[in-house]
N, C-alpha and C positions, 0 to 999 in steps of 0.2 A: 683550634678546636671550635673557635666562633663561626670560623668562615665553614668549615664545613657543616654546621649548624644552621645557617643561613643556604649554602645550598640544597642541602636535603632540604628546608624548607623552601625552597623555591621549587624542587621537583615535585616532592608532595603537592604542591598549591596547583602546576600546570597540570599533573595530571589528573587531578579533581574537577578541574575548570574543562578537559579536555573531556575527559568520560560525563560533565555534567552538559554538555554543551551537544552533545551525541557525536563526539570527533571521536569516540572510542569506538574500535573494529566491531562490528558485527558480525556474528556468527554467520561464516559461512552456508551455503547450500539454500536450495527453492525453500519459499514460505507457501504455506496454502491459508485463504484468504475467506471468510463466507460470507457471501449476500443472503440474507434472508429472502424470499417473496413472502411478504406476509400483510394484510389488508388490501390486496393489489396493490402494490409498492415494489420496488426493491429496495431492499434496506440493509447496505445505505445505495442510494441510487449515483454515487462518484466513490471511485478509490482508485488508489497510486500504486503500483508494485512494480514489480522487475523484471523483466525476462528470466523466463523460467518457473517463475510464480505458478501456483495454481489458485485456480477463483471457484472454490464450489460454492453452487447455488442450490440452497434449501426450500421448497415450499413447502410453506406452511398453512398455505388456503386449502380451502377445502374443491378448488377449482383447479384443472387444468391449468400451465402456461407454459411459455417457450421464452429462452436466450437466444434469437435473433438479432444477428452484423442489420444495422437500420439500412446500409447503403447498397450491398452487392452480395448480403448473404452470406460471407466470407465463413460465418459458422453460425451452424441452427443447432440446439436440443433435441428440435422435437418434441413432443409432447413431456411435460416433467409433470409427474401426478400427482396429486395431494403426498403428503410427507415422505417425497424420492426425493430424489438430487440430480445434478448434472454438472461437471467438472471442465474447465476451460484451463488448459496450459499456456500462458501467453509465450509467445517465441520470440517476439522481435517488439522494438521500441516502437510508439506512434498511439494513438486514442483511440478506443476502441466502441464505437455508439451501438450501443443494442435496444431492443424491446422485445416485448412479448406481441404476437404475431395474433394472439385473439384478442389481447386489450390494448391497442395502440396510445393508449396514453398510457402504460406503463412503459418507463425509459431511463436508460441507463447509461454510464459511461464507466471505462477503465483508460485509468493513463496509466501505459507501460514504459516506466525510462529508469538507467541507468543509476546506480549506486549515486557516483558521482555528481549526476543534475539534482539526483534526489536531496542531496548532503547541501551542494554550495543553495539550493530555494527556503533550507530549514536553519541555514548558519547566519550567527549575527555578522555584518559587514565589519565590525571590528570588536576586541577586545581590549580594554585598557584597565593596566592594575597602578595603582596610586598605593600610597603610604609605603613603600618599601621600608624598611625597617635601614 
């Protein structure tokens, strides 16, 4: 009766450590994601997601701006109005640098990577439990 006492408590303990640690599954299926534009900014001006994801952008100035790829254009908005939106699917892993095309010092970035890079850059390199009983 002890020893099984002792191992329900040792499952209980991992799987607490494990769901506290974010080792526990995430809900399946795309996330969508919002940048603000608001004081000329994007806010926040870096974020992580995953293929699949979606990133809508809210302006909230009272000025035009545009979601502009900084390098080749890969994707433009186009004009986003005072309190519109504009929605980016990300497809595939890599960094994604934008701005807005009338105030080039508003600038932005998306890193797009996998579950898994995502998981081992937020995990401690080790866990170690002391006092067993």
């Amino acid at each position: 009766m002890k020893r099984l006492s002792i191992t329900l408590s040792a499952v209980a303990l991992l799987s607490i450590l494990a769901y506290g640690l974010g080792l526990a599954a995430e809900p399946a299926g795309p996330k969508t994601y919002i940048v603000r534009i608001e004081s000329m900014k994007f806010m926040p001006n870096m974020i992580s997601v995953r293929p699949g994801d979606t990133v809508e952008f809210f302006n909230t100035d009272l000025v035009p701006h545009t979601v502009t790829e900084r390098s080749t254009r890969a994707f433009d908005s186009g004009m986003i109005n005072a309190k519109a939106t504009w929605k980016l699917v990300t497809d595939e892993e890599g960094t994604l640098l934008y701005r807005c095309i009338y105030h080039p010092d508003m600038m932005g970035t998306i890193v797009v990577e996998t579950a898994a890079k995502n998981a081992a850059r937020n995990t401690p390199a080790a866990v170690e439990l002391c006092g067993a009983p």
